[in-house]
ROMI-299389 format. One line per 5 residues: number of its first residue (from 1); their letters; for each residue x negated, z negated, y negated of C-alpha. Coordinates in Angstrom, 1 decimal. Example, Ala and Ser with C-alpha at 12.3 -4.5 7.8 and 13.67 -1.06 7.14 Angstrom:
BEGIN
1> AS> -12.3:-7.8:4.5 ~ -13.7:-7.1:1.1
This chain:
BEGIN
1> XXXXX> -8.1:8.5:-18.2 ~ -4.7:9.3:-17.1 ~ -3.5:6.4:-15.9 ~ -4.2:5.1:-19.7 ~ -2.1:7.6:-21.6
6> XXXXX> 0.0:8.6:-18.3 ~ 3.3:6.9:-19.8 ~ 6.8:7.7:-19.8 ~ 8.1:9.6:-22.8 ~ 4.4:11.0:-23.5
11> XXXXX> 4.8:14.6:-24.5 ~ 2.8:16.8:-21.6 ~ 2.4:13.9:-18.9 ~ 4.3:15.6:-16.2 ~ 2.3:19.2:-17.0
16> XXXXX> -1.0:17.5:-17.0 ~ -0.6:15.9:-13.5 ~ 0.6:19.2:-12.2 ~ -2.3:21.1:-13.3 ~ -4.6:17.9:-12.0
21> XXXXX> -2.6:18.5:-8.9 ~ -3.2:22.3:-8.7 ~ -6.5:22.2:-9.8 ~ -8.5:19.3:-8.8 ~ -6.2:18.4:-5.9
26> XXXXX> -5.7:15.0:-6.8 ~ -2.9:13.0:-5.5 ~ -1.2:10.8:-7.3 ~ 1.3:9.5:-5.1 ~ -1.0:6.6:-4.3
31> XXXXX> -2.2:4.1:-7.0 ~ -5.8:3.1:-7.3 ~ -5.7:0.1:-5.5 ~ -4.1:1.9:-2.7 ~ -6.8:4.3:-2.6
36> XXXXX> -9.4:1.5:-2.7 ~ -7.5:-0.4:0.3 ~ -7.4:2.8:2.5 ~ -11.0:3.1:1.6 ~ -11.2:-0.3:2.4
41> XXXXX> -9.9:0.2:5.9 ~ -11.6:3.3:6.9 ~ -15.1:2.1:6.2 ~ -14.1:-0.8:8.4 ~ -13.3:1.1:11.0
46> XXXXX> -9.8:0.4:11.7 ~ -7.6:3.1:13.3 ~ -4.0:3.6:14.6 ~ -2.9:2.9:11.4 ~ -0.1:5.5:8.8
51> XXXXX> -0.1:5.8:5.3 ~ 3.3:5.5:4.1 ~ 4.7:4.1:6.8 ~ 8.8:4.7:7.4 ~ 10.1:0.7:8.0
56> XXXXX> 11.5:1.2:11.0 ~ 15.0:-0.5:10.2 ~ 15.4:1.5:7.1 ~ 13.7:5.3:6.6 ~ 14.5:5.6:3.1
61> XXXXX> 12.0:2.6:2.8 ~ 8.2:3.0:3.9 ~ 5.2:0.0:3.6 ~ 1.6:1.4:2.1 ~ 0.3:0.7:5.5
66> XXXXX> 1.6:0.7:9.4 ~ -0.1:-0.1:12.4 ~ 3.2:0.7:14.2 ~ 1.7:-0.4:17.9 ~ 1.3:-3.5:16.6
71> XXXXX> 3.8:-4.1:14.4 ~ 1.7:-4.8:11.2 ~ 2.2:-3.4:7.7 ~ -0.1:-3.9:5.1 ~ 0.9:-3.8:0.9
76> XXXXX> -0.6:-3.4:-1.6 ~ 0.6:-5.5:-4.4 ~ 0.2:-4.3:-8.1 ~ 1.4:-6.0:-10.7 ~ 2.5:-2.7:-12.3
81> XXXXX> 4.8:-2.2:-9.2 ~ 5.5:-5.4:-8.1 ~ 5.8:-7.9:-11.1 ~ 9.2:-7.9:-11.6 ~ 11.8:-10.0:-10.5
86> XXXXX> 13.5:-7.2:-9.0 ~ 10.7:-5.9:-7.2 ~ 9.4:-9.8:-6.2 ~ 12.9:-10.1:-4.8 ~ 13.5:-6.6:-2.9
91> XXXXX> 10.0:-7.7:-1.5 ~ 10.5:-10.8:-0.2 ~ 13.8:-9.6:1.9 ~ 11.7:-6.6:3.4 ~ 9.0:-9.3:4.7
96> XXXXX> 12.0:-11.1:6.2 ~ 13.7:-8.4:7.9 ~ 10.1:-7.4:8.8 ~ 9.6:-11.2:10.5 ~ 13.2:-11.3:12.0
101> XXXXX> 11.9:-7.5:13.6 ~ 8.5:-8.9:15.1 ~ 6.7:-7.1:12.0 ~ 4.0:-9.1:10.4 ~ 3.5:-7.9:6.6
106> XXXXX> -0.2:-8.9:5.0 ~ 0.2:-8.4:1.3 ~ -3.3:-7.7:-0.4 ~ -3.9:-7.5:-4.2 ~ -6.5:-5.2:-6.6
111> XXXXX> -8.7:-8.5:-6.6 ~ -8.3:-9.3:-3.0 ~ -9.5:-5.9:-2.3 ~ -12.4:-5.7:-4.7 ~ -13.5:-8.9:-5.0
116> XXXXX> -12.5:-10.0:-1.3 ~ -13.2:-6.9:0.8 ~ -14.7:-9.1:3.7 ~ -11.6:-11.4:3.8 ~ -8.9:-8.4:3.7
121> XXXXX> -11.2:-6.6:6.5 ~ -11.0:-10.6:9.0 ~ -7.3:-11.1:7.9 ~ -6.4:-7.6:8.9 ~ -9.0:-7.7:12.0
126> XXXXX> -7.3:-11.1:13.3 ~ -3.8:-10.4:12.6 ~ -4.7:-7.1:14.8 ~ -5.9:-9.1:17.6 ~ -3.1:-11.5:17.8
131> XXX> -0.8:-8.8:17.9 ~ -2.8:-6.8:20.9 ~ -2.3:-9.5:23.1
């Protein structure tokens, strides 16, 4: 219900996620879909892997996902966060810098994750193996 009246400019936003915060503990840092990939993850039993990840090249910037032995990041692309041009660009030249740095950077979307689970759980399983040997 919050996420369809949580808005900018809406009178009582910012107090009702702190009391939803206080209260219910809920965390709001992380979008849906990123709580559906972690999800995702978990139940597949992956481990060795940090939320929020610092990119190694530049701290103030962080990937959803890091598997930092292995040198794989994970993202979770919305379309509310990564849509517009600016964000499709600044994207694109963190996945190079990534590749030029031995990073490999799997970008997954809502219906990847919902509708795909099985093919995000062997993409991120291969990738994984690869980068083990």
């Amino acid at each position: 219900v919050l996420e369809r009246v949580a808005r900018r400019g809406k009178p009582g936003i910012r107090n009702l996620r702190a009391l939803l915060v206080e209260r219910e503990g809920l965390d709001f840092s992380r979008s849906l879909l990123e709580a559906r990939g972690e999800e995702l993850l978990r139940s597949a039993g992956f481990v060795g892997w940090e939320r929020e990840f610092p990119v190694p090249w530049d701290h103030r910037l962080r990937f959803d996902i890091g598997f930092p032995r292995h040198r794989v990041a994970i993202e979770w692309d919305s379309v509310r966060w990564h849509a517009d041009r600016g964000a499709f660009q600044s994207d694109r030249a963190r996945d190079r810098a990534a590749a030029t740095l031995g990073w490999t950077v799997l970008r997954f979307t809502w219906t990847d994750v919902v509708t795909n689970p099985l093919h995000v759980i062997d993409d991120v399983r291969l990738v994984l193996s690869r980068r083990s040997t």
